[in-house]
C-alpha positions as CSV (number, residue, x, y, z in Angstrom):
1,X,69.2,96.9,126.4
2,X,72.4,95.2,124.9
3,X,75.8,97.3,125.0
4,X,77.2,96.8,121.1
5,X,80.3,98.6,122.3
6,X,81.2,100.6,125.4
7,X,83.4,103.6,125.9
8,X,87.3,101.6,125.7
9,X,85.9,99.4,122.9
10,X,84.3,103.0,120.7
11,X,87.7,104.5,121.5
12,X,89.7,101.2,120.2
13,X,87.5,100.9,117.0
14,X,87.8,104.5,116.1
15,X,91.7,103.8,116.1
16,X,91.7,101.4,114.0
17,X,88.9,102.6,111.5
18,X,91.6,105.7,111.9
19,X,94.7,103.5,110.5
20,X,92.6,101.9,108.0
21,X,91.7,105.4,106.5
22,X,95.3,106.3,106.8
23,X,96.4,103.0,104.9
24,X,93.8,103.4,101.9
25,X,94.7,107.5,101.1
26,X,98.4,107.6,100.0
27,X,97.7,111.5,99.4
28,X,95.9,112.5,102.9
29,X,96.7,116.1,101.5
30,X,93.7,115.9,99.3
31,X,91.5,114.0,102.1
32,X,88.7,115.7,103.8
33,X,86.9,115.0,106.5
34,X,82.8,115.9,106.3
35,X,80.8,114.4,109.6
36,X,77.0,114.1,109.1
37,X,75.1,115.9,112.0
38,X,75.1,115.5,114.5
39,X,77.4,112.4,115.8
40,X,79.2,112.6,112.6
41,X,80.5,115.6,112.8
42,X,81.8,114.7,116.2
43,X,83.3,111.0,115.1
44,X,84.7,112.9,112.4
45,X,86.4,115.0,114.5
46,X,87.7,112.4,116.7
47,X,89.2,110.7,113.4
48,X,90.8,114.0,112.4
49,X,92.7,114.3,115.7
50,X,93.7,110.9,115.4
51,X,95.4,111.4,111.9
52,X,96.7,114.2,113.3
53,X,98.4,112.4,116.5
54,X,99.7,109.6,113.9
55,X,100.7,111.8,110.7
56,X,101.6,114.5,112.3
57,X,99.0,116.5,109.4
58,X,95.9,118.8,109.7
59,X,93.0,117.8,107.5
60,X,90.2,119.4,106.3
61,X,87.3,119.3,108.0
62,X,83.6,119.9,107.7
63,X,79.6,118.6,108.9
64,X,77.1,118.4,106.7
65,X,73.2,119.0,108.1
66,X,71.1,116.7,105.8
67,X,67.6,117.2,107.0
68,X,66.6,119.4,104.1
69,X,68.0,116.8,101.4
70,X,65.8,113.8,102.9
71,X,63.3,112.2,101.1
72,X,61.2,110.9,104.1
73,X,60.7,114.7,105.2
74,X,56.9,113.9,104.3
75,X,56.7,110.6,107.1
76,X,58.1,112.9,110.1
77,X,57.7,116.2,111.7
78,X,57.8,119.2,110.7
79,X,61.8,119.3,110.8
80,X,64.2,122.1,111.1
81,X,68.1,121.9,110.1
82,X,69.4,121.2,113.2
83,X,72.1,123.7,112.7
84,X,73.8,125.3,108.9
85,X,76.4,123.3,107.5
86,X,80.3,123.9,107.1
87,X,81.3,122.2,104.7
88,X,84.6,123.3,102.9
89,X,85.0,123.6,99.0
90,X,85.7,119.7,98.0
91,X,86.5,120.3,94.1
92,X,89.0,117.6,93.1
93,X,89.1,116.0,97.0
94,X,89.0,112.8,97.9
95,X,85.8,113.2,100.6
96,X,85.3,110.7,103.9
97,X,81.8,111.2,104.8
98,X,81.5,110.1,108.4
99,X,78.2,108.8,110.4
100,X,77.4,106.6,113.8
101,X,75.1,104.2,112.2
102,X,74.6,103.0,108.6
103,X,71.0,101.6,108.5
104,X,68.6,102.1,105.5
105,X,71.0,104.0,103.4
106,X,68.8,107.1,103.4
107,X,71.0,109.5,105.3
108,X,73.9,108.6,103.0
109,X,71.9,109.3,100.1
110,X,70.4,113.1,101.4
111,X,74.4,113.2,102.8
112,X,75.6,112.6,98.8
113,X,73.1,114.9,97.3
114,X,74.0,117.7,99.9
115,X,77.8,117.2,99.2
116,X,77.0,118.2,95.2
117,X,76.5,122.1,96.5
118,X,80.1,122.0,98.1
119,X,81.7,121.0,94.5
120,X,82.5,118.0,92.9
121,X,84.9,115.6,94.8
122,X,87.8,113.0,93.1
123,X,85.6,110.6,95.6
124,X,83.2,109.5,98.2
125,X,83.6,106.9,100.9
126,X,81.7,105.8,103.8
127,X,83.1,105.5,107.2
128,X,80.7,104.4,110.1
129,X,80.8,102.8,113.6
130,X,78.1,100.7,113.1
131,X,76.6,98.9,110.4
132,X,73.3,97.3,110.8
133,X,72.0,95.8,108.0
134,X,68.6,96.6,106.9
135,X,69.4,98.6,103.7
136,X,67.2,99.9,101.0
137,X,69.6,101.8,98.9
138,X,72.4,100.1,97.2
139,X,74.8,102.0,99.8
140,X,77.7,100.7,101.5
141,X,80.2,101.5,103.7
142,X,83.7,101.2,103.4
143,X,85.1,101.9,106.2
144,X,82.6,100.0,109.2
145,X,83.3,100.1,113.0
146,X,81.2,97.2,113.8
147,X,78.3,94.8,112.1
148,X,75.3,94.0,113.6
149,X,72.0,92.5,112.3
150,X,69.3,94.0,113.8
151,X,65.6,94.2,113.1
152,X,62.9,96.9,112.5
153,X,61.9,97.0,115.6
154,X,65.0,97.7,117.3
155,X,67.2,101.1,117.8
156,X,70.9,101.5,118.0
157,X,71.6,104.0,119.9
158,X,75.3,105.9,119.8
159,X,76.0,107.9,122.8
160,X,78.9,110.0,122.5
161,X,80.4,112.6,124.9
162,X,80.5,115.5,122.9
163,X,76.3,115.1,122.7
164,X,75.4,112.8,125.5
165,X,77.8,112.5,128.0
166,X,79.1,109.3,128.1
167,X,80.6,107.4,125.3
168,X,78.7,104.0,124.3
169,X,76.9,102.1,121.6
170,X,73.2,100.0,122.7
171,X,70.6,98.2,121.1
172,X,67.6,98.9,121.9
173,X,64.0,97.3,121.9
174,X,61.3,99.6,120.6
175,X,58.7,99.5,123.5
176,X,55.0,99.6,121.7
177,X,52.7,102.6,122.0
178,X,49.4,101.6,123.9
């Protein structure tokens, strides 16, 4: 196991992916916040009270449950929504979507066809903590915490309070099944 980030280095990136969101809306009015279960929603959260500590402004806010819009559904369990989504109306808003790890591309994609029931947004961008390569969509982010390279076999795993108890980011070897 390789720490990527630990809990004083997450905290110090989320500022400044926070300032960097901040810089690119002039109109945070019309910004909304939508996290992508599950530590999406919680980055997403941490992000809002951020803008809120700097601006002094309350933002919309929302997480979106994918697991129904995937398109590998068929390659895993039998899966359940992990829990509904709350997702406010996002006609005519400019829309962060929010996730720990950008990998393949496919939760991104299930994330921008889920987003079409809520209305249609003025836009879409991608903020994540980590980026690790490996796509096989033509998604990116634009908003990225940190960039790693990784390979198949390996698993970055985000650890965050809310969920897990501890705040930190690892990289993982995949141990093979005997």
């Amino acid at each position: 196991m390789t720490v990527i980030l630990d809990s004083n280095e997450i905290t110090k990136t989320l500022r400044r992916l926070t300032h960097e969101v901040i810089e690119n809306y002039v109109d945070l009015s019309k910004l909304v916040l939508i996290g992508i279960v599950t530590r999406g929603e919680y980055i997403a959260l941490r992000v809002r009270d951020l803008i809120r500590q700097i601006e002094k402004t309350d933002l919309l806010y929302g997480y979106l449950d994918v697991t129904l819009y995937r398109d590998d559904l068929d390659k895993r369990k039998a899966l359940k929504p992990s829990k509904s989504s709350n997702v406010p109306n996002v006609d005519g808003k400019n829309v962060l979507l929010i996730d720990d790890v950008l990998f393949e591309g496919r939760t991104v994609r299930a994330a921008l066809d889920a987003l079409r029931d809520f209305g249609r947004p003025e836009s879409v961008k991608l903020l994540v903590l980590v980026d690790r390569g490996g796509r096989k969509l033509p998604i990116s982010a634009d908003f990225t915490g940190k960039c790693i390279q990784t390979n198949p076999t390996q698993i970055v795993k985000v650890n965050i309070t809310e969920t897990d108890g501890k705040d930190s980011i690892e990289l993982l070897n995949k141990v093979p099944v005997s």
